[in-house]
Backbone and ligand atoms as CSV (ligand in chain L), in Angstrom:
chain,resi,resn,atom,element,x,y,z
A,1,UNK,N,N,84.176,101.265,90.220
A,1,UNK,CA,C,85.013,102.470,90.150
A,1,UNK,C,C,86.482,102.058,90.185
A,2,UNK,N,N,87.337,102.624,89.092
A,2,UNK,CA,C,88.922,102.430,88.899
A,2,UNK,C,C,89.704,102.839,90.582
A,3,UNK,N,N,90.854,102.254,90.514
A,3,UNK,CA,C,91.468,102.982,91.895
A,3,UNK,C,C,91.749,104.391,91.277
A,4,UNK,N,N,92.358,104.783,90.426
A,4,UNK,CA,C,92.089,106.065,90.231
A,4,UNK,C,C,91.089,106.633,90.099
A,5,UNK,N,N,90.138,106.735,89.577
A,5,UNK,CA,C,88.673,107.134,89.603
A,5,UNK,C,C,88.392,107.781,91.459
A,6,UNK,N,N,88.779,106.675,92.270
A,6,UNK,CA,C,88.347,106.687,93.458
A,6,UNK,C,C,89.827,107.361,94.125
A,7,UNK,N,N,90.342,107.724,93.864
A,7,UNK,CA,C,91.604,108.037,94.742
A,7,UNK,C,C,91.018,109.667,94.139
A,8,UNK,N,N,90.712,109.776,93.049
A,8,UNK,CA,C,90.162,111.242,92.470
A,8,UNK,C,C,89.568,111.882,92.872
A,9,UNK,N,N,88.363,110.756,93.144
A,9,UNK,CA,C,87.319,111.900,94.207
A,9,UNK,C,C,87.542,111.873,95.696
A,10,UNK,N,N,88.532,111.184,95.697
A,10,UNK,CA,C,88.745,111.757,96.943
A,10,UNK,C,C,89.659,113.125,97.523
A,11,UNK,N,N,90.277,113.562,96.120
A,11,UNK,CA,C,91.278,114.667,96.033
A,11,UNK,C,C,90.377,115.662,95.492
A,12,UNK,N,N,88.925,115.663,94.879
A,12,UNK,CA,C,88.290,116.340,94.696
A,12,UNK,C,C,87.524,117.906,95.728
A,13,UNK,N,N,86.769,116.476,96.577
A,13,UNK,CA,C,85.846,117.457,97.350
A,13,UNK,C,C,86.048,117.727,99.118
A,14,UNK,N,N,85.559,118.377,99.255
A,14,UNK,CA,C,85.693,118.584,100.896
A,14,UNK,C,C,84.891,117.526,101.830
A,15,UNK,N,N,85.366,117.777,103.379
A,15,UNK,CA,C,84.305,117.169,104.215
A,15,UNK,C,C,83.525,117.802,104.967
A,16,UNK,N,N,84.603,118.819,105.467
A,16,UNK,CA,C,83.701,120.310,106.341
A,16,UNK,C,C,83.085,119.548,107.380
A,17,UNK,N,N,81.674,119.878,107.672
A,17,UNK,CA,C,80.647,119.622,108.651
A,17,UNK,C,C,80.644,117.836,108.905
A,18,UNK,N,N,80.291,117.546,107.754
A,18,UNK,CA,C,79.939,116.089,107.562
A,18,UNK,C,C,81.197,115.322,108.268
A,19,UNK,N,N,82.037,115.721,107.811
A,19,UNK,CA,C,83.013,114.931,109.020
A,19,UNK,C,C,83.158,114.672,110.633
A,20,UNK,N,N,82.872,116.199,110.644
A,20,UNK,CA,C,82.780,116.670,111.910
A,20,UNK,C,C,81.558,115.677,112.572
A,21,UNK,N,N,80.510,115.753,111.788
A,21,UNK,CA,C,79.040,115.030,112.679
A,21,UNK,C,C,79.509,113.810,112.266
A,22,UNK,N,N,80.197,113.301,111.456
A,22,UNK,CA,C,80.727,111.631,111.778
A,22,UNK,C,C,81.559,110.850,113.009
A,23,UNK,N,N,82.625,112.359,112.581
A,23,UNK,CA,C,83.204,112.087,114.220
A,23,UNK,C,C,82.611,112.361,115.594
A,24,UNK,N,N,81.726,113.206,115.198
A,24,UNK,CA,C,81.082,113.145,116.621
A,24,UNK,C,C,79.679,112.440,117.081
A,25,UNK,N,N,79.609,111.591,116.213
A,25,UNK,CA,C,78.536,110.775,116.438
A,25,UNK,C,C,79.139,109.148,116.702
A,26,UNK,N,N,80.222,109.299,116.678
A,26,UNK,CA,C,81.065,107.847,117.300
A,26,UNK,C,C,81.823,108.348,118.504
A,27,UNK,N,N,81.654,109.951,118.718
A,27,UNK,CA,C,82.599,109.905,119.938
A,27,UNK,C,C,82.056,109.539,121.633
A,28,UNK,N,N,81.202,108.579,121.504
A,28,UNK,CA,C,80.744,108.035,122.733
A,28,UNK,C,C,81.159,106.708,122.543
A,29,UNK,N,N,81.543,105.920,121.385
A,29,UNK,CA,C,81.495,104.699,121.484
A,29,UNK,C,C,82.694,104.311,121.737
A,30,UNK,N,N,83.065,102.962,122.582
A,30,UNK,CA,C,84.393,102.735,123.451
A,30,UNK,C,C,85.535,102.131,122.723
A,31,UNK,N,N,85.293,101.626,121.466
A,31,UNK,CA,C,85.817,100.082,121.030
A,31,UNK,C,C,87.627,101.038,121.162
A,32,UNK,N,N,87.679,99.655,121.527
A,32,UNK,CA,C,89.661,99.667,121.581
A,32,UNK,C,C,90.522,100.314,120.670
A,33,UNK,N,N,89.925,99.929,119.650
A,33,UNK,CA,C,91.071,101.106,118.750
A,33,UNK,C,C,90.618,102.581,118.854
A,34,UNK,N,N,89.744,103.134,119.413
A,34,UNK,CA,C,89.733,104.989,120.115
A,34,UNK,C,C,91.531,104.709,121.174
A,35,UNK,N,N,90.861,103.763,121.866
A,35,UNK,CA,C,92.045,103.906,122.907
A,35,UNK,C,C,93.305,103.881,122.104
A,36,UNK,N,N,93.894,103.061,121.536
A,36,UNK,CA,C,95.158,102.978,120.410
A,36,UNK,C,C,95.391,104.338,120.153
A,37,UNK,N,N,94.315,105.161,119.434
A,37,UNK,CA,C,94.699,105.931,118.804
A,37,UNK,C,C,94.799,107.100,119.481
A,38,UNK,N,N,94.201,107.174,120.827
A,38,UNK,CA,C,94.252,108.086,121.733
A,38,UNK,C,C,95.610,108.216,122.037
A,39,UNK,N,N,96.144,106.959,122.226
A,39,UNK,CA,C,97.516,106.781,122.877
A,39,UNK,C,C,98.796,107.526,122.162
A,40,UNK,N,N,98.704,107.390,120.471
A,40,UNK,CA,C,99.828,107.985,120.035
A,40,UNK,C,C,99.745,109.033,118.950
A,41,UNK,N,N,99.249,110.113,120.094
A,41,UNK,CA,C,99.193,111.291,119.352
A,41,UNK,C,C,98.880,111.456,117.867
A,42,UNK,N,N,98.048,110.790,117.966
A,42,UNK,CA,C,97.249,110.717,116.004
A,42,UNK,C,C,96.063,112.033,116.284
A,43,UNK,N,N,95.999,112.308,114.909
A,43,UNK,CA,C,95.092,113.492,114.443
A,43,UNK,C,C,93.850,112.939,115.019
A,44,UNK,N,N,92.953,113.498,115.343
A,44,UNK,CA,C,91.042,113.415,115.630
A,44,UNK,C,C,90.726,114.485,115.123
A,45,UNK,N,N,89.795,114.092,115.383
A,45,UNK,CA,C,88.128,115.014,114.964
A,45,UNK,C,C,88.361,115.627,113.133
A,46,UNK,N,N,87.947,116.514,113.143
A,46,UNK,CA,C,88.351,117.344,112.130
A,46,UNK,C,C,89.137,117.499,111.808
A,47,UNK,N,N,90.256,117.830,112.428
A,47,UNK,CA,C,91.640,118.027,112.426
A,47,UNK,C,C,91.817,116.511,111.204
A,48,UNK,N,N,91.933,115.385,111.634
A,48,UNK,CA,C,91.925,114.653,110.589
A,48,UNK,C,C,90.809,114.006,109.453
A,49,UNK,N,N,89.867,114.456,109.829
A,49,UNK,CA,C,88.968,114.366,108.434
A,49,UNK,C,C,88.846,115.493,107.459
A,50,UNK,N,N,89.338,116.804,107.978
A,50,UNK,CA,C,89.353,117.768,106.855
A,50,UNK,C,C,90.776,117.147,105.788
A,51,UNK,N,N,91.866,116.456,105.989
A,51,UNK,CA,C,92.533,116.239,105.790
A,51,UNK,C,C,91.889,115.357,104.719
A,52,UNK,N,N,90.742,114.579,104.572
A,52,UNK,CA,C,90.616,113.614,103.881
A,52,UNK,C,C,89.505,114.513,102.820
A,53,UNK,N,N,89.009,114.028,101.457
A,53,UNK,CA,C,88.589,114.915,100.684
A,53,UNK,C,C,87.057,114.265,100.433
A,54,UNK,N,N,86.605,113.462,100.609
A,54,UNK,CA,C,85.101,113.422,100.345
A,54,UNK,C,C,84.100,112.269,101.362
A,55,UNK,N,N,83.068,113.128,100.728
A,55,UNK,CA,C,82.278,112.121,102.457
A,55,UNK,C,C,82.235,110.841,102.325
A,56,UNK,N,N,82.903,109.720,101.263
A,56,UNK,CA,C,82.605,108.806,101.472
A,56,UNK,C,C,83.897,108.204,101.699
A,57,UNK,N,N,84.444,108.547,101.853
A,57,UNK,CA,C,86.289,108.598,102.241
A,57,UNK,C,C,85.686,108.747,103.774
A,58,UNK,N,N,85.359,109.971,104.047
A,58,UNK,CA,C,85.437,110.081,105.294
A,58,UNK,C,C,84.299,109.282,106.417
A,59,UNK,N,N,83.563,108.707,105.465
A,59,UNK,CA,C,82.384,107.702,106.283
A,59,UNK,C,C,83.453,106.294,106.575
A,60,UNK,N,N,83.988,106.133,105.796
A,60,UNK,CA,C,84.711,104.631,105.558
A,60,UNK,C,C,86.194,104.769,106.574
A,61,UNK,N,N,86.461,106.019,107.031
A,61,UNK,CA,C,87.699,106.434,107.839
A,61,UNK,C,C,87.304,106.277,109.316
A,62,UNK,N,N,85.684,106.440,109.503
A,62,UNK,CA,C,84.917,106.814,110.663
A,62,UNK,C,C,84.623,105.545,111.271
A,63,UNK,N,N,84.162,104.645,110.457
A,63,UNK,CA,C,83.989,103.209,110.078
A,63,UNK,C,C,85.228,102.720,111.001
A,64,UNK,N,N,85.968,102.627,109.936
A,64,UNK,CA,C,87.300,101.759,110.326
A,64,UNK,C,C,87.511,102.127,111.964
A,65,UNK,N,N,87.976,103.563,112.293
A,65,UNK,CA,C,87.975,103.823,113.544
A,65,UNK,C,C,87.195,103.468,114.704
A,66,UNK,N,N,85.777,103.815,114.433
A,66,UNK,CA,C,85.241,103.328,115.320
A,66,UNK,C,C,84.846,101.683,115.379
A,67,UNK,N,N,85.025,100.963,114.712
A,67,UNK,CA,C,84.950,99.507,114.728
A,67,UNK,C,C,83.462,99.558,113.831
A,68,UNK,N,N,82.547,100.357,114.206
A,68,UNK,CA,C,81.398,100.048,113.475
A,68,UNK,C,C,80.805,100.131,111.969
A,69,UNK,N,N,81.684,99.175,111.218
A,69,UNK,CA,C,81.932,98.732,110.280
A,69,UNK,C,C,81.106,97.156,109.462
A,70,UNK,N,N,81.564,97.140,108.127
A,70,UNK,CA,C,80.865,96.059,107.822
A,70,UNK,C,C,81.742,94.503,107.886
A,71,UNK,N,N,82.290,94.826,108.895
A,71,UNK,CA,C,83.068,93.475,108.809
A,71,UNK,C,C,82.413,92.509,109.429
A,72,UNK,N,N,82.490,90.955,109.668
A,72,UNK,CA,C,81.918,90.409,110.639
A,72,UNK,C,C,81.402,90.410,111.723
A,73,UNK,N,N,82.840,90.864,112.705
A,73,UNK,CA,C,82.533,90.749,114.110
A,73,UNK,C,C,81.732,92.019,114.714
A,74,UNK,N,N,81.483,92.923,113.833
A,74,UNK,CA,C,80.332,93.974,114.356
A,74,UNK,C,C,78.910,93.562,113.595
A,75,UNK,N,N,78.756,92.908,112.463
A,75,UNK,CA,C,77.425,92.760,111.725
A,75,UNK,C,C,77.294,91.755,112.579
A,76,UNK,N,N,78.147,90.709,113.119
A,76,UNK,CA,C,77.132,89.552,114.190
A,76,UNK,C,C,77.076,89.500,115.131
A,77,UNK,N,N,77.355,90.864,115.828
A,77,UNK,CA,C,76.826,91.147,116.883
A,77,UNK,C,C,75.183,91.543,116.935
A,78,UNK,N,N,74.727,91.988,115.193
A,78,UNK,CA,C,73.580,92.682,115.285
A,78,UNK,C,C,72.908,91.401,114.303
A,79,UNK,N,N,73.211,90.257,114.416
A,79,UNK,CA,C,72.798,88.787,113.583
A,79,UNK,C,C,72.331,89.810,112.492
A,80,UNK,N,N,73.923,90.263,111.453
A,80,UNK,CA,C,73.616,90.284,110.083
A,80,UNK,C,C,74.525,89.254,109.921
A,81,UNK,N,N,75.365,88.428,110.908
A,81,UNK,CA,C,76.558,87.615,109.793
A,81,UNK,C,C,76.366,86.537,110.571
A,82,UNK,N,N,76.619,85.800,110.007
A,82,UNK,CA,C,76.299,84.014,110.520
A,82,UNK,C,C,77.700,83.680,111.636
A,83,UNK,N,N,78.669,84.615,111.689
A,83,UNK,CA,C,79.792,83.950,112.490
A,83,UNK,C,C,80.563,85.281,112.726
A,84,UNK,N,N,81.452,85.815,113.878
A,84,UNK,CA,C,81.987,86.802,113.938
A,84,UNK,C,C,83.496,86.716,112.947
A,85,UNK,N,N,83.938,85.390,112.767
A,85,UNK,CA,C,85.042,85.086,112.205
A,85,UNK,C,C,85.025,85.195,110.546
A,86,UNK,N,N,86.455,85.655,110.500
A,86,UNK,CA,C,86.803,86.037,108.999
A,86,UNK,C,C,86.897,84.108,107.981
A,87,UNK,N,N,86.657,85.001,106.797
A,87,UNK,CA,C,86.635,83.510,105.884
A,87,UNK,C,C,87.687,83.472,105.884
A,88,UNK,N,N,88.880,83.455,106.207
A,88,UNK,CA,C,90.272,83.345,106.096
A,88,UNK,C,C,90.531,82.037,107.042
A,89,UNK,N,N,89.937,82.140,107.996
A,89,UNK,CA,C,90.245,81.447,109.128
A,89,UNK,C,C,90.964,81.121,110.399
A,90,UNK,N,N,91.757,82.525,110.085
A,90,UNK,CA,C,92.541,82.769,111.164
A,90,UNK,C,C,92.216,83.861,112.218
A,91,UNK,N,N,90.919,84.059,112.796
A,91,UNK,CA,C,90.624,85.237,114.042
A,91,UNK,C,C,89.103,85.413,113.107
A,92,UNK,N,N,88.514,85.954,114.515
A,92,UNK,CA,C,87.358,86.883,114.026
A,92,UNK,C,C,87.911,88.169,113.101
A,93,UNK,N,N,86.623,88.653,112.506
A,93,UNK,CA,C,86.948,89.621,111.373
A,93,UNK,C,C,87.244,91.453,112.031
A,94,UNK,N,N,87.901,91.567,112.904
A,94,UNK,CA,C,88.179,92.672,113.311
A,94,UNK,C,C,88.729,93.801,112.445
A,95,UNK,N,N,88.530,94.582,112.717
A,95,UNK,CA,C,89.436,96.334,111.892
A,95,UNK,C,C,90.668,95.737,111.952
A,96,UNK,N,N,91.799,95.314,112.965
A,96,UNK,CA,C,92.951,95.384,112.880
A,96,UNK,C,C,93.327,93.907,111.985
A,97,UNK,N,N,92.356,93.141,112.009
A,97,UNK,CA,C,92.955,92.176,111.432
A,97,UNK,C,C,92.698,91.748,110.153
A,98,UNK,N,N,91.440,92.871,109.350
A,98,UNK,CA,C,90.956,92.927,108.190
A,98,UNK,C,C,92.245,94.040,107.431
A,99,UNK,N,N,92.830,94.640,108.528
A,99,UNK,CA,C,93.910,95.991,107.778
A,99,UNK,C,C,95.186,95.477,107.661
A,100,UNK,N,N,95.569,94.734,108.720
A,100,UNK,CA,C,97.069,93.859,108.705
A,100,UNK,C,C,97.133,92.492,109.160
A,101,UNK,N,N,96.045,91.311,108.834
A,101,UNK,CA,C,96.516,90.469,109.021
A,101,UNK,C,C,95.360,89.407,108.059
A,102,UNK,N,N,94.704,89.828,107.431
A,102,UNK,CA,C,93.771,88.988,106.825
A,102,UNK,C,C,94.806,88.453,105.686
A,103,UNK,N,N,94.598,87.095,105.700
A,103,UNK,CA,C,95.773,86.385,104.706
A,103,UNK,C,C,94.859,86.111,103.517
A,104,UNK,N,N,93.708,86.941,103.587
A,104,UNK,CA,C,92.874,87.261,101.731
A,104,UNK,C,C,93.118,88.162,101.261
A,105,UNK,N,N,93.983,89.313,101.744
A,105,UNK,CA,C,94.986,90.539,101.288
A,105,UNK,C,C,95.911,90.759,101.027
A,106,UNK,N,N,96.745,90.082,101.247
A,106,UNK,CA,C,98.366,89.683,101.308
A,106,UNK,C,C,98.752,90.608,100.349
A,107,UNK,N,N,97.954,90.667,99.053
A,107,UNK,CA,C,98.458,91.595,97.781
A,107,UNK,C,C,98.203,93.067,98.216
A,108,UNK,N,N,97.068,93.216,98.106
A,108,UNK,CA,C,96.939,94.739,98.485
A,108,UNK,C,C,97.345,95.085,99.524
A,109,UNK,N,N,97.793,94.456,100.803
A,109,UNK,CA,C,98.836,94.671,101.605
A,109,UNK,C,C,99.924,94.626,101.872
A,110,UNK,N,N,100.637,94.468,100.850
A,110,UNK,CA,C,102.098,94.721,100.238
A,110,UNK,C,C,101.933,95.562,99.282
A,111,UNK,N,N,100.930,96.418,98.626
A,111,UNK,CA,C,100.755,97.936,98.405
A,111,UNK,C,C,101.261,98.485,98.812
A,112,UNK,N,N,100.255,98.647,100.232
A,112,UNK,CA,C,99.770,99.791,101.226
A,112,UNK,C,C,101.371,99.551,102.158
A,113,UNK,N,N,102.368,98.394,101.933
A,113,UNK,CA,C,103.252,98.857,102.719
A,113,UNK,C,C,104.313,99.300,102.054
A,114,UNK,N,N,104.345,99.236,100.493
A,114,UNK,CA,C,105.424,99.902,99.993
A,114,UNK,C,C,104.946,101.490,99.751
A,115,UNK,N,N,103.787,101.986,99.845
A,115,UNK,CA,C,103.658,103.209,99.847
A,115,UNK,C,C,103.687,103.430,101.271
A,116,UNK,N,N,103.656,103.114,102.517
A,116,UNK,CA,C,103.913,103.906,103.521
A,116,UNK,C,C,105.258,103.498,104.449
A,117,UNK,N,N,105.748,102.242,104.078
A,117,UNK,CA,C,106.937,101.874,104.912
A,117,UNK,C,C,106.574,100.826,105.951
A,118,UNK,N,N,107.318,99.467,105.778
A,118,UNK,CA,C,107.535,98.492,106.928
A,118,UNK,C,C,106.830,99.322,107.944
A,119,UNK,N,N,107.540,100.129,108.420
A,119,UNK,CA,C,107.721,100.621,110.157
A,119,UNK,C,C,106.392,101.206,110.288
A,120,UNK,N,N,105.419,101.743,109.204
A,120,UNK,CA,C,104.159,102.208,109.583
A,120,UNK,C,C,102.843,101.627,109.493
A,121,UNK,N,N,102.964,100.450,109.118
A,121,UNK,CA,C,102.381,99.219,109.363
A,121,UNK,C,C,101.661,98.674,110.411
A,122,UNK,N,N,101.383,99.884,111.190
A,122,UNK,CA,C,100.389,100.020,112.537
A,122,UNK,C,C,99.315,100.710,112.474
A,123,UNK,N,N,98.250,100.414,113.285
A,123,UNK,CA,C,97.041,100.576,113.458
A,123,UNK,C,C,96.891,102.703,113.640
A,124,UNK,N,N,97.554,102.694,114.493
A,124,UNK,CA,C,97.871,104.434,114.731
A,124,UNK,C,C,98.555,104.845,113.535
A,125,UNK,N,N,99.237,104.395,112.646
A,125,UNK,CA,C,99.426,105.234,111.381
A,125,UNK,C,C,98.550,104.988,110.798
A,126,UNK,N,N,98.208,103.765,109.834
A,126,UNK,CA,C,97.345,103.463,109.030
A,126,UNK,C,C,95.969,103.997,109.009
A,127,UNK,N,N,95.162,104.330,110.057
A,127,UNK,CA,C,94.027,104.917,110.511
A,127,UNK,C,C,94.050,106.269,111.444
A,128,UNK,N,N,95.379,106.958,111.520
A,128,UNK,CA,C,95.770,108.092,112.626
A,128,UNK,C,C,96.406,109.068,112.215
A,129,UNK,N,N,97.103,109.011,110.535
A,129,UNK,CA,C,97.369,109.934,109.813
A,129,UNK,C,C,96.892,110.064,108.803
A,130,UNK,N,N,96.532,111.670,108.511
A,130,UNK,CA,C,96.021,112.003,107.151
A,130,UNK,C,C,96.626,111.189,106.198
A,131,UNK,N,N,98.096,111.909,106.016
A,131,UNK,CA,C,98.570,111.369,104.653
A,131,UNK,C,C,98.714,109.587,104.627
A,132,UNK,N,N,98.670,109.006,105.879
A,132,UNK,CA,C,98.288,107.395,105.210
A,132,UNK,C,C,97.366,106.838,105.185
A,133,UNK,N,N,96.223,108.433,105.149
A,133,UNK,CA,C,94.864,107.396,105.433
A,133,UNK,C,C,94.270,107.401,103.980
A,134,UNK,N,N,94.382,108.270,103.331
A,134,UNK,CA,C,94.943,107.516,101.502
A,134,UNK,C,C,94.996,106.294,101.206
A,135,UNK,N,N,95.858,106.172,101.440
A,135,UNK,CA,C,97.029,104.860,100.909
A,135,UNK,C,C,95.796,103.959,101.834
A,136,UNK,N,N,95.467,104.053,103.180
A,136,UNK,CA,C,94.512,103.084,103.704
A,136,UNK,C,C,93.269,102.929,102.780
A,137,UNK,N,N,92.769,104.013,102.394
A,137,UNK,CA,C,91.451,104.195,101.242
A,137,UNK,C,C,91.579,103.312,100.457
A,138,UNK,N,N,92.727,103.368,100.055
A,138,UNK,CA,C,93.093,102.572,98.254
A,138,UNK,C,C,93.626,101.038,98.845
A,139,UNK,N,N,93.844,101.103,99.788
A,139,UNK,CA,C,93.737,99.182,100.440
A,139,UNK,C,C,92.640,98.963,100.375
A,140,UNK,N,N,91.742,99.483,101.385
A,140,UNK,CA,C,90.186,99.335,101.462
A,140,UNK,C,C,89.264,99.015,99.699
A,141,UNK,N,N,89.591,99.916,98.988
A,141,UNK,CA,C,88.770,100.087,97.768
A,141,UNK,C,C,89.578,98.608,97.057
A,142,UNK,N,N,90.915,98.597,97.498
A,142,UNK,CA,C,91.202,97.122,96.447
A,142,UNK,C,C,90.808,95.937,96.891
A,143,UNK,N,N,90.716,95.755,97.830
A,143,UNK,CA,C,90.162,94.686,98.759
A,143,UNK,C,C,88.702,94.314,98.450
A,144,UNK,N,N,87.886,95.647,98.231
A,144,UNK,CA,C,86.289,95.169,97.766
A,144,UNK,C,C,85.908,94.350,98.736
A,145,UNK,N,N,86.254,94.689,100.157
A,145,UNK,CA,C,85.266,94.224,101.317
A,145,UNK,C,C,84.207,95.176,101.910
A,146,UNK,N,N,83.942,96.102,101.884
A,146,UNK,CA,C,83.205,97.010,102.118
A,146,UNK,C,C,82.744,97.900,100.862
A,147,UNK,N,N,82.461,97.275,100.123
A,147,UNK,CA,C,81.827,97.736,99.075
A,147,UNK,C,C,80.225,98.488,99.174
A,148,UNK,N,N,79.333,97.489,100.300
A,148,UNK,CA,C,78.261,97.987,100.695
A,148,UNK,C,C,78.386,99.676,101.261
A,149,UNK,N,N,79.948,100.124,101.475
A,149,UNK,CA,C,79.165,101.198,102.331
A,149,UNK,C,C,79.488,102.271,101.647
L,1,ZN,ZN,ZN,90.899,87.123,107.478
């Protein structure tokens, strides 16, 4: 799928319910970035997934947030991945470090920072506002690391 193609349907359709039972089916789980995002007044629940336009936008938003994702360090916890660490080689494969620090992105992350700005280049914008959780989509989709989901 084109980045436009995919930026399309995501301006297409709604999330309604389905969001709602995404977000609330991670809202027991602890991982550190809830806390982050708890901290600086970023959108939840509905409130920010109606904001986003289709359920697979909003599965991959739910993802990222709650850590339980297809990156390493959560698939080898459940021995789907041979090592928690990124092929990059610098840290295990975490949310924050697959979004701003994996040095196999460098391109599509000098995208995602000329559409949202140096200064928003944090974990609570990038994943805590509607309007940059877009621009996060279309990192995600160029990257083709989570393609499985
Ligand atoms: Zn990496």
């Amino acid at each position: 799928m084109s980045v436009a193609s995919f930026a399309r349907n995501i301006l297409l359709a709604g999330c309604g319910s389905i969001a709602y039972k995404l977000w609330s089916s991670h809202s027991r789980t602890s991982a550190p970035l809830r806390r982050i995002l708890a901290k600086h007044n970023t959108s939840t629940g509905p409130k920010f997934y109606n904001g986003l336009t289709n359920r697979k936008a909003c599965a991959i938003m739910a993802q990222m947030r709650s850590g339980h994702c297809g990156l390493n360090s959560y698939l080898h916890r459940f021995g789907k991945a041979d090592s928690p660490y990124c092929e990059c080689g610098y840290g295990k494969e975490m949310v924050q470090h697959y979004l701003l620090e994996c040095r196999k992105f460098k391109d599509q992350r000098a995208s995602l920072r000329t559409t949202l700005g140096t200064g928003r280049m944090k974990m609570e914008w990038i994943l805590g506002h509607p309007k940059a959780a877009l621009a996060t989509l279309e990192y995600i989709h160029r990257t083709g690391r989570l393609q499985q989901t």
